[in-house]
C-alpha positions as a Markdown table, in Angstrom:
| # | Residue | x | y | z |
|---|---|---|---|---|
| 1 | Unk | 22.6 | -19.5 | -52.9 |
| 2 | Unk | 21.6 | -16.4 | -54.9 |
| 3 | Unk | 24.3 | -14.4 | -56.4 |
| 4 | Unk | 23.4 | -10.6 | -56.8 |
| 5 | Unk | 25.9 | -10.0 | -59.8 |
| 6 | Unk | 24.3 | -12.9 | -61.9 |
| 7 | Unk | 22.3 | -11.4 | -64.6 |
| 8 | Unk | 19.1 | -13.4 | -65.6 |
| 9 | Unk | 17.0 | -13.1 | -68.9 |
| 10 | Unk | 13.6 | -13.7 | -68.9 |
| 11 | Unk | 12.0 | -14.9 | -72.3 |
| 12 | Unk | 8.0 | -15.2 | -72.3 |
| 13 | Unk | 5.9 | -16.1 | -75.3 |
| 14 | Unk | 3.9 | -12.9 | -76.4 |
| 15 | Unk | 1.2 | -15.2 | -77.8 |
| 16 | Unk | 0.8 | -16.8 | -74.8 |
| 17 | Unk | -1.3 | -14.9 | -71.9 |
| 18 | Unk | -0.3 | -16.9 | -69.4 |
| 19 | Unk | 3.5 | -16.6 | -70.1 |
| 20 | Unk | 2.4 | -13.0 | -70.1 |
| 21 | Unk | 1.4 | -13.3 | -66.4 |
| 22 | Unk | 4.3 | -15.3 | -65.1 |
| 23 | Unk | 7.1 | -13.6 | -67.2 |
| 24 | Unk | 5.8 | -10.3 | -64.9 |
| 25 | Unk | 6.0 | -12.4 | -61.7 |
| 26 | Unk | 8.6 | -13.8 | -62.3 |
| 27 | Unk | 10.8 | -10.5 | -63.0 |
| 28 | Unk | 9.8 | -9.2 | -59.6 |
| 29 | Unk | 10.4 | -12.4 | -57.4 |
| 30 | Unk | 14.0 | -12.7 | -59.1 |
| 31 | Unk | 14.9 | -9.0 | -58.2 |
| 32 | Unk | 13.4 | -9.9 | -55.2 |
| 33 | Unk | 15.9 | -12.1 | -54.4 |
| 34 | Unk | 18.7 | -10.2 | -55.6 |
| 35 | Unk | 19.3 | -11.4 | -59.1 |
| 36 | Unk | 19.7 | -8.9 | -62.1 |
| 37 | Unk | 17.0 | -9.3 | -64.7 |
| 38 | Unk | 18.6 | -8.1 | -68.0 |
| 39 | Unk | 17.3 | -8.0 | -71.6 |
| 40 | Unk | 20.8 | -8.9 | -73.1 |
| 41 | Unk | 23.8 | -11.8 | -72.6 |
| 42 | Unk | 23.0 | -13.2 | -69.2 |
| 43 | Unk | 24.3 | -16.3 | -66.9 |
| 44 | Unk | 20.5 | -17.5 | -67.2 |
| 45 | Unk | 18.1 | -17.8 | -69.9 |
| 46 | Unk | 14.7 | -18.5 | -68.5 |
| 47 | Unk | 12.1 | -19.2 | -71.0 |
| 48 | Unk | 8.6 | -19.0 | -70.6 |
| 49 | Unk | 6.0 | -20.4 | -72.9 |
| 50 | Unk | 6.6 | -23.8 | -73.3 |
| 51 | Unk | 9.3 | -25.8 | -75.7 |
| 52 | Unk | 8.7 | -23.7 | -78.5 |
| 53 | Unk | 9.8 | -20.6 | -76.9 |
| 54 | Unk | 12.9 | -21.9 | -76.3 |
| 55 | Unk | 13.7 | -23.2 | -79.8 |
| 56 | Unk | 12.5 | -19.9 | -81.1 |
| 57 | Unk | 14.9 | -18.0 | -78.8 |
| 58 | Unk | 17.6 | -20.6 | -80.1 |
| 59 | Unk | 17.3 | -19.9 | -83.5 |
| 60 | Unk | 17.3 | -16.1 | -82.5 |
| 61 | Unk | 20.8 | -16.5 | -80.8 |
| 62 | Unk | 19.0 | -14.9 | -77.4 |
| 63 | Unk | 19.9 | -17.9 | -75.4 |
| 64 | Unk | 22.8 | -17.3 | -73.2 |
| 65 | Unk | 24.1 | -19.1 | -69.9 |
| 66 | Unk | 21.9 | -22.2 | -68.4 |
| 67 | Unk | 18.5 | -22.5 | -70.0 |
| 68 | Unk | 15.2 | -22.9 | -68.0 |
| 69 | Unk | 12.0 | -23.5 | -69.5 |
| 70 | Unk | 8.5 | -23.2 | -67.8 |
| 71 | Unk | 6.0 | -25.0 | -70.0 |
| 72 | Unk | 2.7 | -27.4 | -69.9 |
| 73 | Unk | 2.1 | -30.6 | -69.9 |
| 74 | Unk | 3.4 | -31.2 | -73.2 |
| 75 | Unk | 6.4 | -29.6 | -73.0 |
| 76 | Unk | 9.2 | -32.1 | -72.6 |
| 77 | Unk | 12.4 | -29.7 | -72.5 |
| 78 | Unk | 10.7 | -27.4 | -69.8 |
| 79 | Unk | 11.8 | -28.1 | -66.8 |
| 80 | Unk | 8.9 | -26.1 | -64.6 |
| 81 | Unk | 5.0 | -26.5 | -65.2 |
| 82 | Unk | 3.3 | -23.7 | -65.5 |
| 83 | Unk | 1.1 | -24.6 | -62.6 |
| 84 | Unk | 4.0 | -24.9 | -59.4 |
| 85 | Unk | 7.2 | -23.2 | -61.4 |
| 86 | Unk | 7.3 | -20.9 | -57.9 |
| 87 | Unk | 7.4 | -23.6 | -55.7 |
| 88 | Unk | 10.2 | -25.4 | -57.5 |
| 89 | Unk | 12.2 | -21.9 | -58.8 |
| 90 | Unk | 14.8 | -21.5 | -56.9 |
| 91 | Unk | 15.7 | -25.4 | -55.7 |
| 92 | Unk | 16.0 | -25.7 | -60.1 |
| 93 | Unk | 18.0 | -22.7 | -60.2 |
| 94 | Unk | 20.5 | -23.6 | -57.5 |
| 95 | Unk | 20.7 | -27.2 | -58.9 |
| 96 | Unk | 22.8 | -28.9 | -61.6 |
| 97 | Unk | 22.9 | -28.9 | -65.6 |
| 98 | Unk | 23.4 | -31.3 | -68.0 |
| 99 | Unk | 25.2 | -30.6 | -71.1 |
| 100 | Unk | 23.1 | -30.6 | -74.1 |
| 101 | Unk | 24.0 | -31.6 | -77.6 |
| 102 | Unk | 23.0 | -29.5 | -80.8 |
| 103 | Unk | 23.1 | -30.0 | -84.2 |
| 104 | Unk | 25.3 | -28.0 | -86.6 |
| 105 | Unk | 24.6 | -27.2 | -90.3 |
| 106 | Unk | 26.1 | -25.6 | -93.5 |
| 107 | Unk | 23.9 | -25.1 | -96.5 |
| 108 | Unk | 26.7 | -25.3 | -100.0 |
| 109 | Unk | 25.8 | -24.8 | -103.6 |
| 110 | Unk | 27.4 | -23.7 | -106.6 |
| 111 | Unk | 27.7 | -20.1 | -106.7 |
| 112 | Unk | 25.5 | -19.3 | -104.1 |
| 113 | Unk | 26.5 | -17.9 | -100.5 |
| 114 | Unk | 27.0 | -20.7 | -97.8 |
| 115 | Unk | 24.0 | -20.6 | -95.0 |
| 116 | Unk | 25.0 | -22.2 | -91.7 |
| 117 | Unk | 23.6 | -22.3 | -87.9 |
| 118 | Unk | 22.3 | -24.7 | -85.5 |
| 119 | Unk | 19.5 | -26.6 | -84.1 |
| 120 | Unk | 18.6 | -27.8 | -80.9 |
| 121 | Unk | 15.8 | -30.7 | -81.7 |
| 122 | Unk | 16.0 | -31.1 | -85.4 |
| 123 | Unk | 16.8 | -30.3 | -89.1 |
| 124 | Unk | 13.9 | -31.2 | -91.6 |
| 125 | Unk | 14.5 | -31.0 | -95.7 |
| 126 | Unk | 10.5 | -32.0 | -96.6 |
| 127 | Unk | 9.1 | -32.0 | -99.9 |
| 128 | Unk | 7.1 | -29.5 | -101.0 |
| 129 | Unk | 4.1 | -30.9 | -102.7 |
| 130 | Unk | 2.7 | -34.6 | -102.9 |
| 131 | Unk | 5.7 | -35.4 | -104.8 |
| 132 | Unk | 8.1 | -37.5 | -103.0 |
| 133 | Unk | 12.1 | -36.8 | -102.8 |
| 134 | Unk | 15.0 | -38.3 | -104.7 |
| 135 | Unk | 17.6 | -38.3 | -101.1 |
| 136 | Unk | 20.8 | -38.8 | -101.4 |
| 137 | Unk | 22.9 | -39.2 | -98.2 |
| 138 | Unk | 26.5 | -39.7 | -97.7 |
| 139 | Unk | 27.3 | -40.7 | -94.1 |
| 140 | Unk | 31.1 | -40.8 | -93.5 |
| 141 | Unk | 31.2 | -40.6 | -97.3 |
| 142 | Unk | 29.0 | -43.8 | -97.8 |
| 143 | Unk | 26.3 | -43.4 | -100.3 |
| 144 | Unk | 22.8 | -44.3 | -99.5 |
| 145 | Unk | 19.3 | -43.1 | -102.4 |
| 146 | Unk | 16.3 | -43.3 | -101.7 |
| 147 | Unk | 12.8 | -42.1 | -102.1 |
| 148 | Unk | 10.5 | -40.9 | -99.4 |
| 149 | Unk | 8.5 | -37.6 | -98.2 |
| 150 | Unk | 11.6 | -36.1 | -96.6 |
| 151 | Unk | 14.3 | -36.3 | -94.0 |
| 152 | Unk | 14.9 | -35.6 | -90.1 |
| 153 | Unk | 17.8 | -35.4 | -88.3 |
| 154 | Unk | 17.7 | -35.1 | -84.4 |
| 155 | Unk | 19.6 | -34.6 | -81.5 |
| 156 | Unk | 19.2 | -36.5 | -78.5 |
| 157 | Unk | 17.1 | -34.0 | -77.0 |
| 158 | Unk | 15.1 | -34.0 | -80.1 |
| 159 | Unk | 14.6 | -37.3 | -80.3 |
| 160 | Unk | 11.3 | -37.9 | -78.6 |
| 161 | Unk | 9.3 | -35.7 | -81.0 |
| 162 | Unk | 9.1 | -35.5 | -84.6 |
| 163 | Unk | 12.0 | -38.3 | -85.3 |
| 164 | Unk | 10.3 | -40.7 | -82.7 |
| 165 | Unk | 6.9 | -40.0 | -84.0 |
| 166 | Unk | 8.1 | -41.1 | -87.9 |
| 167 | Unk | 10.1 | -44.2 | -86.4 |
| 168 | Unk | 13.3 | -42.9 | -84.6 |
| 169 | Unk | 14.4 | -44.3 | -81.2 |
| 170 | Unk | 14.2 | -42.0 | -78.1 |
| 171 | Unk | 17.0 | -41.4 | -77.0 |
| 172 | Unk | 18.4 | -39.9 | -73.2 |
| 173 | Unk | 18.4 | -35.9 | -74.0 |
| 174 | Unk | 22.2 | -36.0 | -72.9 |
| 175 | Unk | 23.2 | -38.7 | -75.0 |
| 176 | Unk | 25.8 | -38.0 | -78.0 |
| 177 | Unk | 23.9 | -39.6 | -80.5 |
| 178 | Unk | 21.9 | -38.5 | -83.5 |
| 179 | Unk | 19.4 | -39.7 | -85.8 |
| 180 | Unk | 18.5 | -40.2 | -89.1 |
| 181 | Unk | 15.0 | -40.3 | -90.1 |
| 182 | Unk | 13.6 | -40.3 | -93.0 |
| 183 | Unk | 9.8 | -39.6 | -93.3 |
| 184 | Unk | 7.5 | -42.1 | -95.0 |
| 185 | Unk | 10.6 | -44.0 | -97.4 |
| 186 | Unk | 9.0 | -45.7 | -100.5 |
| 187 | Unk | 8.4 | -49.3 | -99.7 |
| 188 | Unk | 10.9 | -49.0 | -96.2 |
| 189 | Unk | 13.7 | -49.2 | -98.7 |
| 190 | Unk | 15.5 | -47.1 | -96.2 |
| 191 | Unk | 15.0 | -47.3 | -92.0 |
| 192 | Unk | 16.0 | -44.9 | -89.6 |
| 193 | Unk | 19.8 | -45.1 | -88.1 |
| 194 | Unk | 21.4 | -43.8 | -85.0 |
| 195 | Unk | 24.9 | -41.5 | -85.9 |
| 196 | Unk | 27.7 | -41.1 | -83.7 |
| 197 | Unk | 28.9 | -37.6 | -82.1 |
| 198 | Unk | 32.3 | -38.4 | -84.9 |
| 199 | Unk | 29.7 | -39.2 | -88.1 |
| 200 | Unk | 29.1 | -36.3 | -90.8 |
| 201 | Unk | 26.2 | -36.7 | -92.8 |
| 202 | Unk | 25.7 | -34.7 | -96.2 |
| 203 | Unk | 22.2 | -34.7 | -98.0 |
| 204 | Unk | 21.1 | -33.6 | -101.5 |
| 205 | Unk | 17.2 | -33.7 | -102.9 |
| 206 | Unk | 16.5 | -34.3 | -106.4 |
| 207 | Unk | 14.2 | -31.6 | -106.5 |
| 208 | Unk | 14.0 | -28.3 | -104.6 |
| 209 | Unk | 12.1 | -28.8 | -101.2 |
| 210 | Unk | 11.5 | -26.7 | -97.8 |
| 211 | Unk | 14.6 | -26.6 | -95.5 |
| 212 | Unk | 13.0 | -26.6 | -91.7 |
| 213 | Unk | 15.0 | -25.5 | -88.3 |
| 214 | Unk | 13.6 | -26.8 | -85.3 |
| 215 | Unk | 10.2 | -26.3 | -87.2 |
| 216 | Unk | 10.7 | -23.5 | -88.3 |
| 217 | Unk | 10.8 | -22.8 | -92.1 |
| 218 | Unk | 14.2 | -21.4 | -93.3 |
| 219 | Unk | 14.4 | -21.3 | -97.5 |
| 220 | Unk | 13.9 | -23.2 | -100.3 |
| 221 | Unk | 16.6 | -26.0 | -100.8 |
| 222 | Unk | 17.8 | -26.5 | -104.4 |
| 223 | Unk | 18.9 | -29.6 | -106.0 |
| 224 | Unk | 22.2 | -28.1 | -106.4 |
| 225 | Unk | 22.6 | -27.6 | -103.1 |
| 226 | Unk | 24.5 | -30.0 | -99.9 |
| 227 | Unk | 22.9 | -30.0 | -96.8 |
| 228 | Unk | 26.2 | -30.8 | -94.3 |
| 229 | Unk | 25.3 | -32.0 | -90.5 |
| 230 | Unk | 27.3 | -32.5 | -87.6 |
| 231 | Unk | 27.1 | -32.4 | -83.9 |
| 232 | Unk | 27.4 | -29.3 | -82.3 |
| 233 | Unk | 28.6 | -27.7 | -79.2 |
| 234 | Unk | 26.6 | -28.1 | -76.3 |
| 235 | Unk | 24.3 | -26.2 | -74.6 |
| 236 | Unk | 23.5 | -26.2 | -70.5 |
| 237 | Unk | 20.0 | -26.7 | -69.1 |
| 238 | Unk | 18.8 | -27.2 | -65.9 |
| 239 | Unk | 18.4 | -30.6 | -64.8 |
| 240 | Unk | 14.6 | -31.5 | -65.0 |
| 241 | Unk | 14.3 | -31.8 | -69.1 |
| 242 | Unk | 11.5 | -34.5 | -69.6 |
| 243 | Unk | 10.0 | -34.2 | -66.0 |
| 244 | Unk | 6.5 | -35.8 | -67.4 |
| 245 | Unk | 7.8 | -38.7 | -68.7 |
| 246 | Unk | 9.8 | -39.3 | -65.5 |
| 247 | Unk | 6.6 | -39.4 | -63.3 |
């Protein structure tokens, strides 16, 4: 049942025409109903674009409340299509949420400022050229080296896209767990693991590489810096994340 105090945010893709289109609808069928639309902190973030949108938004800090997405047929946080997100709108946004896990980050090196945030699919520390990387990885303070292209580490709602594609498991978006991926490792000297909610990972590269948020390029990492991961708080989305591969 609609509440008219709850304040929604609406969040469309500007690149995207079609988010355009439904982002304008969208605003009038809410107010429609009774809802605030605001363009600050809200009880509902909706997001319209596809999954991108929303991890852009999340590294933005504009997500606030329970998250919707409406997305395409690719998207697999989105919880609407594009297509039918009116007939499905408000059943969604009367509905439950399941807690979400994120990951949590601090960037430390010797005499330099300490860079921290969070991520909601994954943390990437890539090489930069055709050169590989010298990792080193302490989990719970256990040492592992090894050579390969690069690193991923996922939440369990990232799990199913760039980790899974370079050998991770998939794992249920509201599970606990992480992984640890690392991209191409020279001669599988090192395979991908699955870290619980209590592990903490730190990472070092031998050389200084890209540091990549939810794909989205942050800085340059430097061999003297430490790379430190944990799980982070949760977020809330609507149920419906990974609709298509439920069908």
């Amino acid at each position: 049942m609609c509440n008219r105090l709850m304040k929604i945010r609406i969040i469309a893709n500007p690149l995207k025409e079609w988010a355009k289109e439904i982002s304008d609808k969208l605003r009038k069928i809410l107010r429609a109903a009774g809802y605030s639309v605001v363009n600050g902190k809200a009880d509902i973030t909706i997001c319209v674009g596809g999954d991108g949108t929303i991890l852009y938004a999340g590294y933005k800090g504009w997500l606030s409340g329970k998250i919707l997405g409406i997305g395409s047929k690719r998207s697999y946080i989105c919880q609407l299509h594009k297509s039918n997100w009116e007939k499905k709108l408000f059943e969604v946004l009367d509905g439950e949420t399941d807690d979400v896990f994120t990951l949590e980050y601090e960037i430390r090196g010797k005499n330099s400022k300490i860079v921290s945030g969070r991520a909601i699919n994954d943390i990437v520390i890539h090489s930069n050229d055709y050169r590989v990387l010298g990792i080193t990885a302490f989990i719970n303070n256990k040492k592992n080296y090894f050579y390969s292209d690069g690193v991923i580490v996922s939440s369990a709602i990232g799990s199913t896209g760039y980790a899974y594609s370079a050998g991770g498991k998939r794992l249920k978006h509201t599970s606990r767990l992480m992984q640890f991926v690392p991209i191409a490792p020279y001669r599988r000297k090192f395979s991908p693991i699955t870290l619980r909610p209590t592990d903490r990972l730190k990472i070092k590269a031998d050389r200084t590489c890209a540091f990549i948020l939810d794909g989205i390029y942050i800085k340059e990492l430097k061999p003297n810096e430490t790379v430190i991961i944990k799980q982070g708080r949760a977020l809330k989305f609507f149920k419906g994340v990974g609709w298509y591969e439920e069908r």
